[in-house]
N, C-alpha and C positions, 0 to 999 in steps of 0.2 A: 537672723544671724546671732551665735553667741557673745554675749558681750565677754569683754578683757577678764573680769574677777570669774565668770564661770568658768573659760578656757582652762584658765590657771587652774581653778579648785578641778575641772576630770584630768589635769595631766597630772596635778601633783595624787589624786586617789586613786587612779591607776597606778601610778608608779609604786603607793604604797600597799599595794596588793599583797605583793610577792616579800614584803618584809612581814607581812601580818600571816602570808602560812607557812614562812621560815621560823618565826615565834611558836605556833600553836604547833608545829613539827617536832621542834625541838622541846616543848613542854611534854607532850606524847613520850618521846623517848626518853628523857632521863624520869618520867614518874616510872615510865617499866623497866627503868638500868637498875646492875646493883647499885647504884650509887640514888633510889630514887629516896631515901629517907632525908638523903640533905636537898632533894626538891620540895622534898613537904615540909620540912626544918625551916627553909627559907621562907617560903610565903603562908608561913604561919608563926613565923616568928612575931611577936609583940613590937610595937612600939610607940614610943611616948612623947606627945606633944605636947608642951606645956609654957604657954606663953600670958601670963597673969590668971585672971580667971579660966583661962582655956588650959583644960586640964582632960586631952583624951588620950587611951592607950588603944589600940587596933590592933592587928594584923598585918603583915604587908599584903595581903590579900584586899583586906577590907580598907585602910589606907589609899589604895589603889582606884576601888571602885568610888571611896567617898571621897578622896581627894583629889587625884591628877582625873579620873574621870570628868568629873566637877569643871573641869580646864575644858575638856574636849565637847562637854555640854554649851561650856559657854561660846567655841567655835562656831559649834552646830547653829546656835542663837543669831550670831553675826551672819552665817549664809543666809539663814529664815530672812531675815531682818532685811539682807540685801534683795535677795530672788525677790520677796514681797513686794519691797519699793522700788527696786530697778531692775530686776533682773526677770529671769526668765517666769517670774508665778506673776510678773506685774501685767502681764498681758491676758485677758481672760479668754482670750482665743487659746493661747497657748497651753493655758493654766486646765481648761476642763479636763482634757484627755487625761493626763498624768495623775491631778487630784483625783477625781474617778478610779483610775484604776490604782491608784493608794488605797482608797475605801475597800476597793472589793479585795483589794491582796491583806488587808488587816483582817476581813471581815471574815471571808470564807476559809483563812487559816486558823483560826478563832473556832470555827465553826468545825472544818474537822478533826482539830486536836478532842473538843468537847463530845464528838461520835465516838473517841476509843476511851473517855476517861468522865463516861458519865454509871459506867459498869460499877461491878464490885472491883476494888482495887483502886481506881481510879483515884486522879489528883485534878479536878473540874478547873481548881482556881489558879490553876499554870494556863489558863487559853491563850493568854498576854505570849506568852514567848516564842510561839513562832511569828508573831505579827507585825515582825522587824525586821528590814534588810539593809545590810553592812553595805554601803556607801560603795568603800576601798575597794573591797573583792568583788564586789558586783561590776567594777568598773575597771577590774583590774583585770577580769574574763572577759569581757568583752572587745578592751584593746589586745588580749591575746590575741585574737581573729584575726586583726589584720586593719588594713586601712580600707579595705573593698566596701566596709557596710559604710550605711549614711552618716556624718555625721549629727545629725540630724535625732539617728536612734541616740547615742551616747548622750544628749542635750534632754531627749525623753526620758532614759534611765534616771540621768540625775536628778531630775525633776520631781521625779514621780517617787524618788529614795529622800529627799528632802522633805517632801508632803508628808512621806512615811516615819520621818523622822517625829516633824511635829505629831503627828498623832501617837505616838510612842512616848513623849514626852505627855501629853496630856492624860495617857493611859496609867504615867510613873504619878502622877500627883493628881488623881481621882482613886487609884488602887493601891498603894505602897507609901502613903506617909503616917508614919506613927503617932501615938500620941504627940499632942501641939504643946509647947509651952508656948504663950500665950503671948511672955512678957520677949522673946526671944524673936517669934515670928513679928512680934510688931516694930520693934528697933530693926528688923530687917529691913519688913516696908519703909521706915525711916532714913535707912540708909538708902535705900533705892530711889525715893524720892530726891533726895539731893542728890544724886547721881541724874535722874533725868532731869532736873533744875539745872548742872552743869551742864548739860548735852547745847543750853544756849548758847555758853560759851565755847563755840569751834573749834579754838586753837588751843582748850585746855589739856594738859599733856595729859597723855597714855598713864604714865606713871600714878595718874592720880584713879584712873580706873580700874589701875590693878590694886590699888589700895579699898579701895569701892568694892569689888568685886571681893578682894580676903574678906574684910568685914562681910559680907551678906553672906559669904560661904559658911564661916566660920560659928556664924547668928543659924543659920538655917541645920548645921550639924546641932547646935543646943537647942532648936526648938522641935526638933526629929521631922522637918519640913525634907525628904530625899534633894541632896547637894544637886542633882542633875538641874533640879529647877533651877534654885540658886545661879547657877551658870546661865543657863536660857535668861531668866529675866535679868541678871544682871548684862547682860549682851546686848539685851532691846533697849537700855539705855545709853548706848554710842550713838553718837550722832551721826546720820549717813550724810550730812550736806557739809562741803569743803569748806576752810577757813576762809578762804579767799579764792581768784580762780588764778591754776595753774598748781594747786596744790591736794596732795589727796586727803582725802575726810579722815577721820581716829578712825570711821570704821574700817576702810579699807587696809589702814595701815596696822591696825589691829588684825584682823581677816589674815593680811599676807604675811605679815610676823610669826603669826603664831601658829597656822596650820600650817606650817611643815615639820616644825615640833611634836604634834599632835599627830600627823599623820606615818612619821617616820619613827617616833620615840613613846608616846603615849599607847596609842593603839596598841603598836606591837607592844607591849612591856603586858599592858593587859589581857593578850592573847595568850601571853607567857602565861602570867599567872594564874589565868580562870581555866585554860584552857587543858591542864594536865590531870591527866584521872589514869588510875591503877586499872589495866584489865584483869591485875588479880584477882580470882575466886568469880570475874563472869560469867555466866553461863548465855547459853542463847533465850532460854528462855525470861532472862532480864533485859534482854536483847530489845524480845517482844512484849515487854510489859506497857503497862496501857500510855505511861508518860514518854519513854521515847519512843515508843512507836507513834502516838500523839504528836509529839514535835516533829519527828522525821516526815510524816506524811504531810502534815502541817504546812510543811517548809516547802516539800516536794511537788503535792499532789495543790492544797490550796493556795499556795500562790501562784501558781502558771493558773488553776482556773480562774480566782476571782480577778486576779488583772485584765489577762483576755476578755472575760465575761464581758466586765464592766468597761473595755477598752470599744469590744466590737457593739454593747450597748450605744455608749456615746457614741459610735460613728456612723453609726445607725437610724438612732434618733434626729443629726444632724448637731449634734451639740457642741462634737470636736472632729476634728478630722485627723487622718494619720499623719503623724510625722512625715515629711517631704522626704519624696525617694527610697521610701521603707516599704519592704511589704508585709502583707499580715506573719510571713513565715518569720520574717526578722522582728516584728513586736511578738510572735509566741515561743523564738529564744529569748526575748529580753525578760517576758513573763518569767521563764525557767531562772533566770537568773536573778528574779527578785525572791527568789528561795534562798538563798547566800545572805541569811540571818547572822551567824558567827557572833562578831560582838556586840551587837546587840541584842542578840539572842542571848547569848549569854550572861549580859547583863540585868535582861529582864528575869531572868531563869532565876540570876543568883536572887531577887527579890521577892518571887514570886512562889518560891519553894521552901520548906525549913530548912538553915542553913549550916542546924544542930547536926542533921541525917545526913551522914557522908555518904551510901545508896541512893538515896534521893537524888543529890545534888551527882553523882558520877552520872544516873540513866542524864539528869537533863544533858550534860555535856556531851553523854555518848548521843543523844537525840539531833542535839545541835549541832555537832562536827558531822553527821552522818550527813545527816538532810541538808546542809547547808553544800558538803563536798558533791552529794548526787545530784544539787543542783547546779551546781556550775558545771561539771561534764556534763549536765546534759543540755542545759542552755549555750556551752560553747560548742558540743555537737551538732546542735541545729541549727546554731547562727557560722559555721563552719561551712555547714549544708549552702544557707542560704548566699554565703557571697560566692562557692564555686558555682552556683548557679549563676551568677551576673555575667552579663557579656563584657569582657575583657576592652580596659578603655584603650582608643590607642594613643 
């Protein structure tokens, strides 16, 4: 059975589904309205953040990705953090199936984005970005369906979108951190470290780790360390064990505070702003250029196989078993739906590509809205399939 903090975290990311493609909607149409010059005015407008030595000027674009992103990284931290120690990844019964088919949905979308973009033309070192699936809409398509499937698969999806997460995060800080200052990353660790010296004290307030957490952001933006980390590690130093009993821990209180901010206002804002490209001057044959056809297929074709693969692997081998009350037709909709890359596709995309080359950076988005959208119709077409198939309870 799901425990209380998971319940919560699939009804609050379903529910934010439908905000995150009313976002990426609405970016779409005002970049092609007459009016889209003041969409690109806006999240390209500068701005300056300057609080003693901290002296940066951005984007609202870039802002976004290194700043309130950074917030949504460090959420992502506190789930790891809990699934690990109490939650659903703490059970290694439960933990094979999902982790498994994490590996093979990273691995085999990886694999064939690098088939259409090892040619002339090609862009090899995008493999990263279909190799991520959006939490929200992955879970926001599947309670489309209906209540008929298992609960059971939705506890898999997320599961297996979490694992996917952490391996995304460790993909951002082996492949996309810039030069290190030296003197910056290390006063980071320094603050991290008295941040988990405080995790002994229980009941020390929140407020102190959001002061912990600016500083290590703030350190990791001047040491060119990618903020996503920043967030992650400073998240592992919450402490999950309650002050006393009867009372919930900083993580949880943390965890339920802030992901609905995150899930209703962070996300969508950055689907707004990554998610808007000019179809002016496309043709189809950019359509089919080797990088969005790469992601598109990536998203579409490699994640339904390598999850499956690796899914009917383990259950095969005897190493995991399916989900209770699933059948293989409902874990190869859930497969389809672990194509529903979106923002973190896009996030990888924005890193992984040069972000001088505005044709570069439109194929990845047109790649990424494509395959991420033909993965959800068709993961909710066949998990549709499979519950009118169920015999009606009475």
């Amino acid at each position: 059975m799901a425990s209380r903090p998971t319940l919560d975290f699939l009804k609050t990311e379903a529910g934010a589904g439908a905000f995150l493609g009313v976002a990426a909607l609405l970016a779409l149409l005002w970049a092609n309205s007459p009016w889209a010059a003041r969409y690109f005015a806006f999240i390209n407008a500068d701005l300056t953040i300057h609080i003693g030595a901290f002296d940066h000027t951005k984007s609202v674009l870039k802002w976004t990705k290194d700043g309130l992103m950074a917030v949504f990284f460090f959420v992502v931290g506190l789930e790891i953090k809990y699934e690990i120690l109490k939650g659903e990844l703490s059970n290694p019964r439960k933990l094979a199936l999902p982790v498994l088919a994490a590996v093979g949905g990273m691995v085999a979308p990886a694999l064939v984005y690098l088939a259409f973009n090892l040619g002339p033309n090609g862009q090899p070192g995008g493999w990263p970005t279909p190799a991520a699936t959006d939490i929200a809409f992955a879970l926001a398509a599947l309670a489309a369906i209906g209540p008929r499937l298992p609960a059971s698969l939705r506890v898999f999806l997320l599961t297996l979108a979490i694992a996917d997460d952490l391996g995304a995060v460790a993909l951002i800080a082996v492949l996309f951190t810039a030069k290190v200052q030296v003197w910056a990353l290390a006063a980071a660790g320094g603050v991290l470290a008295a941040m988990a010296l405080m995790s002994f004290w229980r009941s020390a307030p929140l407020f102190l780790y959001a002061v912990g957490f600016a500083a290590v952001w703030a350190l990791a933006l001047e040491s060119g360390v990618n903020t996503s980390l920043a967030g992650v590690a400073a998240a592992l130093t919450v402490p999950i064990a309650a002050p006393r009993p009867g009372r919930e821990s900083a993580l949880k209180r943390a965890m339920s505070g802030l992901h609905p901010y995150v899930a209703y206002g962070i996300l969508p804002f950055f689907a707004f702003v990554a998610a808007g490209f000019s179809f002016k001057g496309l043709s189809l044959g950019q359509l089919f250029a080797p990088v969005p056809l790469g992601i598109m297929a990536g998203l579409l074709i490699g994640k339904q196989v390598g999850v499956l693969a690796l899914s009917a692997l383990a259950v095969s081998l005897g190493l995991a078993r399916r989900p209770s009350g699933a059948t293989w037709l409902d874990l190869y909709g859930a497969a389809l739906l672990c194509g529903v890359g979106f923002t973190m596709s896009l996030f990888i995309g924005a890193l992984a590509f040069d972000p001088r080359d505005p044709l570069i950076q439109t194929q990845v988005r047109l790649g990424v809205i494509a395959g991420s959208a033909a993965s959800a119709l068709a993961g909710m077409a066949v998990l549709a399939w499979s519950a009118r198939r169920r015999p009606v309870e009475a």
